[in-house]
Backbone as CSV, one residue per row, in Angstrom:
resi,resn,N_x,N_y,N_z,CA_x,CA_y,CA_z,C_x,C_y,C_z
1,UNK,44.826,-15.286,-132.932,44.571,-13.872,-132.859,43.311,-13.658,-132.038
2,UNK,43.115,-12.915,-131.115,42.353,-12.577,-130.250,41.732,-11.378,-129.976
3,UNK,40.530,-10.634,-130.332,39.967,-9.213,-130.400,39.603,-9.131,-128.862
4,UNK,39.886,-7.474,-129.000,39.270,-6.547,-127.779,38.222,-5.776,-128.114
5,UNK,36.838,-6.022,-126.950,36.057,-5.160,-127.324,35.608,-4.640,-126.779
6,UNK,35.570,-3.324,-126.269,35.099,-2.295,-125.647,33.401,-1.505,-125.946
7,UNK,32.691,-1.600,-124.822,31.494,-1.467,-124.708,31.368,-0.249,-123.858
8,UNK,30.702,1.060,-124.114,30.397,1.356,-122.941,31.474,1.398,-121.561
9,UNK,32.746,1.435,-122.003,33.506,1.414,-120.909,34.115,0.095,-120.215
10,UNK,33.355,-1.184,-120.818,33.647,-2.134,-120.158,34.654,-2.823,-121.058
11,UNK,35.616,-3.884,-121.111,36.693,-4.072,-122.003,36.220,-5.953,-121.786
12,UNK,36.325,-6.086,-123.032,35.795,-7.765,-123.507,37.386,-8.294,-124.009
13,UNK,37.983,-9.215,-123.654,38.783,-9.953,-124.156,38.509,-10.973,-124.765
14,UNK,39.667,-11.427,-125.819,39.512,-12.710,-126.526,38.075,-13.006,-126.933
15,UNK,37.429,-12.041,-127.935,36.406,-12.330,-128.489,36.203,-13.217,-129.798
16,UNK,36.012,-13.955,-129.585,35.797,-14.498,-131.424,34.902,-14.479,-132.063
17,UNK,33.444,-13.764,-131.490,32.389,-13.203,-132.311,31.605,-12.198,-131.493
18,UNK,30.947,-11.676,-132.116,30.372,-10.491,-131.153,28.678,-10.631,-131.513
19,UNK,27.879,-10.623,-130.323,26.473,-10.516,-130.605,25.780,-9.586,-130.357
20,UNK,24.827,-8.979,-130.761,24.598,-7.193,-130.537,23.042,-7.460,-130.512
21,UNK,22.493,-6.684,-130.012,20.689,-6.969,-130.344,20.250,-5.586,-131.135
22,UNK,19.817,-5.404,-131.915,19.014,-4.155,-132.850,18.174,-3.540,-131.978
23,UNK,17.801,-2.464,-133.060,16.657,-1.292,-132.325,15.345,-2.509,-132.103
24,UNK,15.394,-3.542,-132.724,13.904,-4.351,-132.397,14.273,-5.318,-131.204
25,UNK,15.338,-5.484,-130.701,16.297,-6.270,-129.341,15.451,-7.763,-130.372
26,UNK,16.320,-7.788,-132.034,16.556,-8.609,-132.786,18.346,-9.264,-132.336
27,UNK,18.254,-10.742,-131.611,20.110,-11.014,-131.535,20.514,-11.017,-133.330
28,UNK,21.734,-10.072,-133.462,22.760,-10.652,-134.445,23.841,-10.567,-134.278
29,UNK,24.321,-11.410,-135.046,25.747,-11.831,-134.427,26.686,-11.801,-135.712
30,UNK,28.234,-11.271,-135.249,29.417,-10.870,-136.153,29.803,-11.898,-135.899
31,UNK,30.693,-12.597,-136.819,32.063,-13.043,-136.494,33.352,-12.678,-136.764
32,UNK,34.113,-12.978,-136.042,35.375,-12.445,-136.032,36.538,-13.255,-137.087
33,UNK,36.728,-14.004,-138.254,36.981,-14.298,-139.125,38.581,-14.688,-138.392
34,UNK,39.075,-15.881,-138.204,40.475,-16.320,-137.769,41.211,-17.132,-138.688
35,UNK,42.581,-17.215,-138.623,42.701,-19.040,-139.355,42.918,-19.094,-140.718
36,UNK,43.308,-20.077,-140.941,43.433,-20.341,-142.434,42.490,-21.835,-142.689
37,UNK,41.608,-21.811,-143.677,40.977,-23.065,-143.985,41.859,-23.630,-145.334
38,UNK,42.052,-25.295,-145.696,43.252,-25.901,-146.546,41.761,-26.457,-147.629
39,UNK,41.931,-26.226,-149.131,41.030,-26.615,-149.228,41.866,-27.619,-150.219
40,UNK,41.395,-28.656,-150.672,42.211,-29.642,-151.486,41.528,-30.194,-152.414
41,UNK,40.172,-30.395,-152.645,39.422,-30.810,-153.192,38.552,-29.682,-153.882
42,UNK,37.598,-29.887,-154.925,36.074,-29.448,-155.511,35.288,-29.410,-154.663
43,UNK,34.406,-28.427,-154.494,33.063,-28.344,-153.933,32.698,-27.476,-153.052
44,UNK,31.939,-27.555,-152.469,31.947,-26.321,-151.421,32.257,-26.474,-150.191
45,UNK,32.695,-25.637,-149.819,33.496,-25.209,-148.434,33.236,-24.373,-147.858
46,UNK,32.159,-23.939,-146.450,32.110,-22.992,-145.733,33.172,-22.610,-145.177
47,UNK,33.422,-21.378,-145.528,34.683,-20.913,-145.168,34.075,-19.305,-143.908
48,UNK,33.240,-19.395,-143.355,32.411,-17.903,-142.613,33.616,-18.096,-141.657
49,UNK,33.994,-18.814,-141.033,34.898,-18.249,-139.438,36.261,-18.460,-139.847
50,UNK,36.774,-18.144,-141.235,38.294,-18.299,-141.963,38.377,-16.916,-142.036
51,UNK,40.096,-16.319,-141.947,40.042,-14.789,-142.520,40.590,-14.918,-143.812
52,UNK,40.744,-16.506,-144.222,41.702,-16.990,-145.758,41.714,-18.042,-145.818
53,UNK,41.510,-18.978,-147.297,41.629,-20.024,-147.583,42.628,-20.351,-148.187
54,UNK,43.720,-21.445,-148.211,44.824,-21.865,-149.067,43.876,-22.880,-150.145
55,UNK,43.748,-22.643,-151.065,43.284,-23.348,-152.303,44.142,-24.381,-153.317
56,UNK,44.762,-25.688,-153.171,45.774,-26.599,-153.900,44.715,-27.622,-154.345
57,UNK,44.556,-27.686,-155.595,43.576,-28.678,-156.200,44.642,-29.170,-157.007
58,UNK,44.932,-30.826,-156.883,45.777,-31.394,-158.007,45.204,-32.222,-159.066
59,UNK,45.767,-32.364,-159.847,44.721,-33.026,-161.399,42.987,-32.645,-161.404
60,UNK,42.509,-33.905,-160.327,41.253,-33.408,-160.932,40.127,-33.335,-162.129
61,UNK,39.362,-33.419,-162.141,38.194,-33.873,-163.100,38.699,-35.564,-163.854
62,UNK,37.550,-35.629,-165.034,37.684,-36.777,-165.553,38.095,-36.114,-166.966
63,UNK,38.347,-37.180,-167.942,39.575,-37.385,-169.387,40.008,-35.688,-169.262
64,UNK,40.664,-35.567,-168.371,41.552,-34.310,-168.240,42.917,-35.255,-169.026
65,UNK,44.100,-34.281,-169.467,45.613,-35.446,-169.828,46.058,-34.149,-169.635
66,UNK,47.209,-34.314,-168.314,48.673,-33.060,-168.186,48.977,-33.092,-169.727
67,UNK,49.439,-31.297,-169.807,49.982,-30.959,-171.414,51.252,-29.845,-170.745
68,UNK,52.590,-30.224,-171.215,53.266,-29.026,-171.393,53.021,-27.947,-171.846
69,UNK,53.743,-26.732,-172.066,53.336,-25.832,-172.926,53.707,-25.997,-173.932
70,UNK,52.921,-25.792,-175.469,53.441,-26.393,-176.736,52.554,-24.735,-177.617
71,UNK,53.481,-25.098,-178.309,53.020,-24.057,-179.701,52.180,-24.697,-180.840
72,UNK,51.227,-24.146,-181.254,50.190,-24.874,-182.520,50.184,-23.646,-183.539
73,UNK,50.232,-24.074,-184.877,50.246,-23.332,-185.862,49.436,-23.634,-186.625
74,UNK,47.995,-22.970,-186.588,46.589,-23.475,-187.740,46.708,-21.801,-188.903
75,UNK,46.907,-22.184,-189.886,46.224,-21.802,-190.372,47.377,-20.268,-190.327
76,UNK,48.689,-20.661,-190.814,49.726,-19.611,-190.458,49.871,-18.493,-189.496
77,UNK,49.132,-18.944,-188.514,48.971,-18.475,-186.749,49.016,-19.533,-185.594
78,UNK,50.668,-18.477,-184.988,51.343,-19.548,-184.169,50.373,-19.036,-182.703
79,UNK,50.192,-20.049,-182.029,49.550,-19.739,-180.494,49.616,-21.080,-179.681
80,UNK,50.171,-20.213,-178.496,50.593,-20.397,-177.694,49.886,-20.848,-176.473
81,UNK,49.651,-22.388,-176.213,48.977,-23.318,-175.418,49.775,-23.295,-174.118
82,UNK,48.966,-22.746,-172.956,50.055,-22.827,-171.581,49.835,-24.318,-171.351
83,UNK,50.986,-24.873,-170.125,50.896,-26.359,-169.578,49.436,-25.708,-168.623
84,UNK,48.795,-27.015,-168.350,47.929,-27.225,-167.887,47.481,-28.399,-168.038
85,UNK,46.149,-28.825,-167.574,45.164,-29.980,-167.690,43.864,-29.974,-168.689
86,UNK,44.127,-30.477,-169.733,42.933,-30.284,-170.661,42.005,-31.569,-170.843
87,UNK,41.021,-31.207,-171.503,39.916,-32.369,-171.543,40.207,-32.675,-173.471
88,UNK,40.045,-33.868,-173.683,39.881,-34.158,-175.414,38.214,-33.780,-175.589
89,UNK,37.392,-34.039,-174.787,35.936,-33.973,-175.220,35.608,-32.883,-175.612
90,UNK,34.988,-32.757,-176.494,34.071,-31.100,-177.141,32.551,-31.297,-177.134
């Protein structure tokens, strides 16, 4: 994807960020946000020149154990545990 930018009459193609100077002729600069970033893992991820991230994290952490969804009844109240990844530690 490719922006047009019009100045003053003049026409800018295929911009992928735009830099402007302030009332102090301070440079700052936009970006134009493209793309998809894949993230697969924990942690951080600069994502500034993405317009979207696809986020797929599988298992993951430590004494996590896959659980179906199961029903528990304490205490003559039934509730309802979704599948997921849980930890035994408290």
């Amino acid at each position: 994807m490719s922006d047009t930018l019009i100045i003053h009459g003049n026409t800018y193609l295929n911009v992928p960020g735009i830099k402007a100077t302030d009332n102090n002729n301070i440079v700052k600069t936009f970006i134009c946000p493209t793309g998809t970033v894949n993230i697969t893992e924990n942690g951080t991820v600069d994502v500034t020149q993405y317009a979207s991230a696809n986020v797929s994290i599988s298992g993951g952490g430590t004494n996590l154990t896959p659980r179906d969804e199961t029903d528990v009844t304490v205490s003559g109240a039934t509730i309802t545990i979704p599948a997921g990844a849980y930890s035994s530690q408290v």
